[in-house]
Residue, then its C-alpha position, 0 to 999 in steps of 0.5 A: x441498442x448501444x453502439x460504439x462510434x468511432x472517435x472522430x464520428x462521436x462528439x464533439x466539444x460543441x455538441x449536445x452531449x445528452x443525446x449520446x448517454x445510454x438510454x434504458x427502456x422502463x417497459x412502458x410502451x407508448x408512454x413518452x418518457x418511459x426511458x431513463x438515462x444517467x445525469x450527465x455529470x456522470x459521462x466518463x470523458x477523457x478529463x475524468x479518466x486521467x483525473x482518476x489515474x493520477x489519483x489512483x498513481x498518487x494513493x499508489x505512491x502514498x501507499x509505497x512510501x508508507x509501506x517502505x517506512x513501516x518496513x524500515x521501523x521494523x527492521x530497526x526494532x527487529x535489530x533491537x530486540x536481537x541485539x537485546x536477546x544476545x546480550x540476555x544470552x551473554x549474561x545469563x552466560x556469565x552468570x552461570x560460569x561466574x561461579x565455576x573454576x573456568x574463566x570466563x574470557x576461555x569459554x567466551x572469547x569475545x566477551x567484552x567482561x574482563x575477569x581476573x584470571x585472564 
């Protein structure tokens, strides 16, 4: 049966720690050594409980500063690609009045192409 000892009851740094691992009965009764119990490598203690935590803190981090790279990449390439479509558009704009009687610079205000009726 496995109870729960109070801190300042349990072990100490001196103490055998073999004798507070969990023990579990195989099912054979009156055989000695029918019980198994874990290595003792494997007792989590204080030391290996902060170990984990900044482990698990420095991946977190890891994963915070790829995630903010990752973001600011996309937002660049984002900003690309719009800034592209919108001078396709323009073109294909000006394309298609360059032919036309209508000056360019009064259908497009803020077209950077200068046309000779404007």
């Amino acid at each position: 049966m496995d109870t729960t000892v109070s801190y300042c009851l349990g072990p100490n740094s001196k103490d055998d720690t073999h004798q507070y691992v969990v023990r579990k009965a195989l099912g054979k009764k009156g055989i000695q050594g029918s019980d198994q119990a874990p290595a003792i490598k494997h007792l989590v203690t204080s030391h290996i409980l902060q170990k984990k935590h900044k482990q698990y803190m420095a991946l977190k981090k890891q994963y915070t500063k790829q995630y903010k790279e990752g973001a600011a990449k996309y937002t660049k390439l984002l900003a690309k690609r719009m800034k592209e479509v919108k001078e396709r558009h323009r073109e294909q704009i000006a394309k298609r009045y360059r032919l036309s009687e209508t000056p360019l610079c009064k259908i497009l205000p803020l077209n950077p192409v200068k046309t000779k009726n404007c």
